[in-house]
C-alpha positions, 0 to 999 in steps of 0.5 A: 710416154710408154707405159714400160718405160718412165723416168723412174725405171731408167735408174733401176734397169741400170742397176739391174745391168751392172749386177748382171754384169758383176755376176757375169765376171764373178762366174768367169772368174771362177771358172778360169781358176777352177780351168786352172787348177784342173789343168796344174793337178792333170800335169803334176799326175801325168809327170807322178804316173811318168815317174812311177813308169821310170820306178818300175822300169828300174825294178825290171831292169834289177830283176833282170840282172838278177835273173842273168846272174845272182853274183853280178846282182850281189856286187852290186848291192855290196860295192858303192854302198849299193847306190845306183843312178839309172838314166834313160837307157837302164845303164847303171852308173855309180851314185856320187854325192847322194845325186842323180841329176837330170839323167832322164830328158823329155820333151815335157821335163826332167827326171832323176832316177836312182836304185839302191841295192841293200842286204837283208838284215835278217837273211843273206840270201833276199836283197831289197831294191828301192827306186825312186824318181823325182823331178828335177825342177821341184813339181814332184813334191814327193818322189815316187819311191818303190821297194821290192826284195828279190831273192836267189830263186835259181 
């Protein structure tokens, strides 16, 4: 008989597989979940670095209006309660209900963006201008929200 191998180390190399084994599956485990994880966090920032893009754009398109002319700038703040919804081509459509659904499509998903035009309690001559954007179907769960006052400068 070989000296490496008897009857009482058969048992033993046995146990020894079906540990190795279950290691083996522990480990795969938590490296798809950790995968997994790490691909949902890289989408959600992709989709929170997309909406702050729409938010920045809806600021630019305000300072330019504002730029073009301070009265079309001023009715916009002191008509429809200055609440805007801006859809991907940067037309400014009045907000009806409080919603903004859906008005800009990608391949990858769906953003709500509005603007909302707003007096300064404390001088007539600054606006504050908010933007914010969402996603439509819940992956944000916070919307990107951004503020800036704009005076009349010229």
């Amino acid at each position: 008989m070989n000296k490496f191998w008897s009857r009482d180390s058969f048992g033993q190399t046995l146990v020894e597989a079906i540990v190795v084994i279950g290691i083996v599956v522990l480990l795969s485990t938590g490296l798809i979940a950790g995968t997994t994880a790490s691909l949902k966090a890289a989408r959600v920032d992709r989709e929170k670095t997309e909406a702050v893009k729409f938010a920045q754009e809806a600021l630019e398109t305000a300072r330019s209006i504002r730029d073009n002319s301070w009265d079309t700038f001023t009715t916009y703040r002191d008509t429809n309660s200055g609440q805007y919804c801006m859809g991907s081509n940067n037309t400014l459509t009045p907000q009806i209900n409080n919603n903004c659904v859906g008005n800009i499509v990608l391949s990858d998903g769906t953003y709500s963006r509005s603007i909302q035009f707003s007096g300064s309690e404390s001088d007539p001559n600054v606006t504050v201008v908010t933007a914010s954007v969402g996603s439509v179907d819940g992956s944000l769960v916070d919307p990107v929200v951004l503020t800036t006052y704009f005076t009349q400068w010229k």
